[in-house]
Backbone as a printed PyTorch tensor [residue, N CA C, xyz], in Angstrom:
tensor([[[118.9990, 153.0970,  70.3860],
         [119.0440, 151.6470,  70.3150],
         [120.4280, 151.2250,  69.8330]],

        [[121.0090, 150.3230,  70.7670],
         [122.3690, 149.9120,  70.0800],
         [122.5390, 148.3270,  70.1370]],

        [[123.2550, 147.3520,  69.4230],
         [123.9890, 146.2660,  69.7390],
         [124.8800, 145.9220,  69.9610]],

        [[125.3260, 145.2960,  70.7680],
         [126.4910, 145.2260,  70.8300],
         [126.7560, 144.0020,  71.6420]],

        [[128.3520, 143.0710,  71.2280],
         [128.4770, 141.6890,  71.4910],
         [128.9210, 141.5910,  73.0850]],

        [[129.2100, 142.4190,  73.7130],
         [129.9330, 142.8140,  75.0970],
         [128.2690, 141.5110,  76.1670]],

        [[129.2720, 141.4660,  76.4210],
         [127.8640, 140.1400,  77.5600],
         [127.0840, 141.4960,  79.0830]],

        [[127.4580, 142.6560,  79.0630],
         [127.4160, 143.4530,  80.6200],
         [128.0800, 144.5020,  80.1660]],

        [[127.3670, 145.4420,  80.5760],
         [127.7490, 147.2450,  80.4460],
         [128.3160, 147.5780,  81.8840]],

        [[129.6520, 147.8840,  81.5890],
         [130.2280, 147.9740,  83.2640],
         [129.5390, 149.6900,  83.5470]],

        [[128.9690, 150.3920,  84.9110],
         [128.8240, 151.0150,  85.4960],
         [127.0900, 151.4880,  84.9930]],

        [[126.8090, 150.3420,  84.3980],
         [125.2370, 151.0390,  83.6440],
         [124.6120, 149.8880,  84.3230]],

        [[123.3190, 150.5010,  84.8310],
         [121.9180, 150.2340,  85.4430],
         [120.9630, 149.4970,  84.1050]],

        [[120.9980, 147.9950,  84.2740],
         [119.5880, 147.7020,  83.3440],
         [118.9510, 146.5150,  83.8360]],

        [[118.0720, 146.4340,  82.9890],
         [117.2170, 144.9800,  83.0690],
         [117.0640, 144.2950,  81.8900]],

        [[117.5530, 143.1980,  82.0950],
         [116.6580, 142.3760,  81.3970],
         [116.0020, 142.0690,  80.7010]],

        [[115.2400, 142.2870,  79.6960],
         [113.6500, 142.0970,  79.5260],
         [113.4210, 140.6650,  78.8580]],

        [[114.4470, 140.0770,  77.7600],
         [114.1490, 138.3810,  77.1030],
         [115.6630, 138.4390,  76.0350]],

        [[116.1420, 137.2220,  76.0860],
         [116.4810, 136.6380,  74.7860],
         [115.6760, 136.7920,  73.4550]],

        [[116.2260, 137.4350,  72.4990],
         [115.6120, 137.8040,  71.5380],
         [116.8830, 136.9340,  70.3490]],

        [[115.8050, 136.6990,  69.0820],
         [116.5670, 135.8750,  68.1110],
         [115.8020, 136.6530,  66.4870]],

        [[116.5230, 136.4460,  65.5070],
         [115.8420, 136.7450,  64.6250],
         [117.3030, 135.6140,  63.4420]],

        [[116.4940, 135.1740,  62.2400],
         [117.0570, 133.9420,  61.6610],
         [116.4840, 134.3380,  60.1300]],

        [[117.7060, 134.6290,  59.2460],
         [117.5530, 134.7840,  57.9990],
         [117.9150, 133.7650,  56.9090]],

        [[117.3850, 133.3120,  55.7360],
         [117.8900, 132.1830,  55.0610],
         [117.6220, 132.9690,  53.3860]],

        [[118.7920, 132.9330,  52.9320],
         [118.6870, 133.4920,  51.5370],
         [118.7400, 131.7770,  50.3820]],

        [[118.4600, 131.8810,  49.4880],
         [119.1000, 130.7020,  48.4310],
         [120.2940, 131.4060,  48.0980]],

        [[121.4070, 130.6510,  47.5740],
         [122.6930, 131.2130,  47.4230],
         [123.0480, 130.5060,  45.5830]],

        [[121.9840, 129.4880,  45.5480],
         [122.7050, 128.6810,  44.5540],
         [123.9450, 127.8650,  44.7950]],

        [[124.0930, 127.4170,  43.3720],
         [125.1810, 126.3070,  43.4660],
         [126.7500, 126.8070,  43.0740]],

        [[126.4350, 128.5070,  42.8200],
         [127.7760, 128.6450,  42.3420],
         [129.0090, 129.6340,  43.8410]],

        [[130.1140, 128.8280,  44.4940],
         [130.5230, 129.2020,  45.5300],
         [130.6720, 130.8260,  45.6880]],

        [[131.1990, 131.6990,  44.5970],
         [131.0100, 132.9740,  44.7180],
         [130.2730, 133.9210,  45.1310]],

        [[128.8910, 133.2050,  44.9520],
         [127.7550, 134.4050,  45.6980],
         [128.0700, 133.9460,  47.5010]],

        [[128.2050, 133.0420,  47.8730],
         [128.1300, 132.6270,  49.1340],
         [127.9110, 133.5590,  49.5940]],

        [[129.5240, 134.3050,  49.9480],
         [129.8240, 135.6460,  50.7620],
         [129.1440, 136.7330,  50.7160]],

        [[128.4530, 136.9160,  49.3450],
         [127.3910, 138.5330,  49.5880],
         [126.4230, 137.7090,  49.7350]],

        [[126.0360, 136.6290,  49.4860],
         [124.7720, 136.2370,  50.4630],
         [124.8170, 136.2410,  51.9780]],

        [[125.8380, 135.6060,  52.5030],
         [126.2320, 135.6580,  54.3560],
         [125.9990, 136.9470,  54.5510]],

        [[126.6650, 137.3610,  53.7330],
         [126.6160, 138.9150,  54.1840],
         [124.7930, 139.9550,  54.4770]],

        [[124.1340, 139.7960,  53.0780],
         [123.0230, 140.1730,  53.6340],
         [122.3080, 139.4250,  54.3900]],

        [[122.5910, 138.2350,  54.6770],
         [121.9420, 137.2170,  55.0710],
         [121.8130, 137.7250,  56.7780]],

        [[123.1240, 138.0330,  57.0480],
         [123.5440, 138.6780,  58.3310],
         [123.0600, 139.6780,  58.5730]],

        [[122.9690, 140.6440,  57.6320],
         [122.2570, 142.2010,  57.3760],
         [120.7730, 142.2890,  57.9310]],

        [[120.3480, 141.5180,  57.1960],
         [118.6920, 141.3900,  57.1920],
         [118.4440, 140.7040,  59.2070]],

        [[119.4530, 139.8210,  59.5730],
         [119.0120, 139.3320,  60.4830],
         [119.4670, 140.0160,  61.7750]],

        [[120.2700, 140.7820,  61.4070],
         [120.9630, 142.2680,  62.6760],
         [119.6020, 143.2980,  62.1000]],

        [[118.6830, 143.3940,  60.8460],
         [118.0030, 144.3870,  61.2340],
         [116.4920, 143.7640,  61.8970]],

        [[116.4130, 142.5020,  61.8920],
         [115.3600, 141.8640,  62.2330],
         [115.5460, 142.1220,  63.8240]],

        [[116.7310, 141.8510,  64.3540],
         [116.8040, 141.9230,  65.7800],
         [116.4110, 143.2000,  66.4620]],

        [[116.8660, 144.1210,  65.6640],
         [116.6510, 145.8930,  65.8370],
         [115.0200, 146.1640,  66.2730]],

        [[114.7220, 145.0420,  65.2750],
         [113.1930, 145.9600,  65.0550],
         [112.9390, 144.9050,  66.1750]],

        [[112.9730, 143.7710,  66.7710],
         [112.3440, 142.5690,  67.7300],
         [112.8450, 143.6560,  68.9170]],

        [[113.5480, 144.1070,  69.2600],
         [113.9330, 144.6080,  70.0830],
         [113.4150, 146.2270,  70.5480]],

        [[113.4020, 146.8140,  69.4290],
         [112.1900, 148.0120,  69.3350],
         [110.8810, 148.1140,  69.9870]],

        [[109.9490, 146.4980,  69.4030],
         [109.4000, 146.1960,  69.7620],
         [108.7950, 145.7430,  71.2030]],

        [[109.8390, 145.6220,  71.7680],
         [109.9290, 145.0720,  73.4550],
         [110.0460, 146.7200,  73.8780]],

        [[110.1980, 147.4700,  73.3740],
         [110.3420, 148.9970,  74.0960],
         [112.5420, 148.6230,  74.3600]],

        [[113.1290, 148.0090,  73.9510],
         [114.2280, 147.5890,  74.3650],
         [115.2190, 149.0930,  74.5010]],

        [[116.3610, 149.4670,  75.2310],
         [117.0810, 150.3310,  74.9900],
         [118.3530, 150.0110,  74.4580]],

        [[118.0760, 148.8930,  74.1530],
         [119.6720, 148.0630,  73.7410],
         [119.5220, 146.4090,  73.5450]],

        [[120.7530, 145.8150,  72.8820],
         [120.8750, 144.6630,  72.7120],
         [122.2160, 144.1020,  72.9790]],

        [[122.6470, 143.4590,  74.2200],
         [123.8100, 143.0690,  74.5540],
         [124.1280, 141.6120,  74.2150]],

        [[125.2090, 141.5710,  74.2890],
         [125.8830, 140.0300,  74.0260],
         [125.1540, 139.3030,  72.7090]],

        [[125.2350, 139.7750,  71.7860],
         [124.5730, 139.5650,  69.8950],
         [125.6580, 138.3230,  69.5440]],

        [[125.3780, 137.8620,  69.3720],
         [126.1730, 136.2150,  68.8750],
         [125.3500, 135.7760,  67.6000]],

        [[126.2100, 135.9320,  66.3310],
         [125.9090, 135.8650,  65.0920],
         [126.1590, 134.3230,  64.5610]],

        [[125.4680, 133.3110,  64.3610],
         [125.7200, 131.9130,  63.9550],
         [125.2620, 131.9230,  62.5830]],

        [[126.2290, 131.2830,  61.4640],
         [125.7950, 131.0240,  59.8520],
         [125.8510, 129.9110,  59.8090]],

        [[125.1400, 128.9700,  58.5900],
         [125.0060, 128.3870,  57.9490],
         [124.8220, 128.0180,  56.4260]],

        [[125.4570, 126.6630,  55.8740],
         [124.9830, 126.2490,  54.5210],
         [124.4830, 124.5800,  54.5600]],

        [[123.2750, 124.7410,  53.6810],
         [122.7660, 123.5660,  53.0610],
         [122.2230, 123.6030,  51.8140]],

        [[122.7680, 122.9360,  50.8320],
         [122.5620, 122.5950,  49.8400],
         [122.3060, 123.5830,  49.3040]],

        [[122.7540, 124.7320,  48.6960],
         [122.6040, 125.9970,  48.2320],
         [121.8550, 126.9390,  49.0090]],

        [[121.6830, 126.9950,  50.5110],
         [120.8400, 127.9010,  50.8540],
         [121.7720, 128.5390,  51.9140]],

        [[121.6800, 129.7710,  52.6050],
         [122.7620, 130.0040,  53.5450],
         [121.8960, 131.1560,  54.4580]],

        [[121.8290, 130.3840,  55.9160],
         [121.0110, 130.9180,  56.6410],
         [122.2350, 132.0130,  57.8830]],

        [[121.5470, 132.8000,  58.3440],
         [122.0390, 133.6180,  59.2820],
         [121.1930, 133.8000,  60.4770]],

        [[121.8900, 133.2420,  61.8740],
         [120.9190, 133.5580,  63.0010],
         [121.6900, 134.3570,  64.1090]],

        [[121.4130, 135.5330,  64.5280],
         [121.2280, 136.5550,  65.5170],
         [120.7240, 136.6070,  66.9480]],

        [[121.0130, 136.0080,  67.5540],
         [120.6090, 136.6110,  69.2320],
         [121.6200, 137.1170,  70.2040]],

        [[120.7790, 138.0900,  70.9080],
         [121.3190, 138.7130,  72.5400],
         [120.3400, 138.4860,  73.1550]],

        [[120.3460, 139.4360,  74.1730],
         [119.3160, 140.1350,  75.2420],
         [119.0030, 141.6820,  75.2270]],

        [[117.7260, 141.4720,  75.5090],
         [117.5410, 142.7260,  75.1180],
         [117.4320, 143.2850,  76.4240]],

        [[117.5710, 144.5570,  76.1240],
         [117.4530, 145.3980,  77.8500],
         [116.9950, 146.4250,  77.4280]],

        [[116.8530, 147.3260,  78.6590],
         [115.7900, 148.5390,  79.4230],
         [116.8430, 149.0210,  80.3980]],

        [[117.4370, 150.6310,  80.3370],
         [118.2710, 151.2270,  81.2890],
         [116.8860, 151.4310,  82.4120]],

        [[117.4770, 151.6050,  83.6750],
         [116.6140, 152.3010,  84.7050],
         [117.5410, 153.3730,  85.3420]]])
């Protein structure tokens, strides 16, 4: 099982199978320093959420992974999607 941000595997045979997403939200508090090791697992947790969504589909991979963060009011969310695929 791999991810990776590449949109198409040049000379490899696959399919398809869905857009897959997985969306993490830690509290960070009010003090700016944690931010960054929060993004950070925040990101962590939501690259391993995708792993396992993707496991789940029988997937052999996850192409084109596009990582989007966020903050509100002390909370700092992390969202994760590609596509998942199946070599033939």
């Amino acid at each position: 099982m791999f991810l990776t941000t590449e949109s198409r595997l040049a000379g490899k045979n696959y399919n398809a199978l869905r857009v897959i997403f997985a969306t993490v939200t830690l509290e960070a508090g009010n003090h700016i320093k944690t931010y960054p090791v929060k993004w950070d697992t925040a990101i962590e947790n939501a690259l391993s959420k995708l792993h396992a969504n993707a496991m789940n589909l029988g997937a052999d991979g996850v192409i084109g992974v596009h990582v989007s963060t966020s903050e509100n009011g002390g909370w700092v969310s992390a969202t994760v999607m590609g596509t998942a695929i199946k070599f033939f």
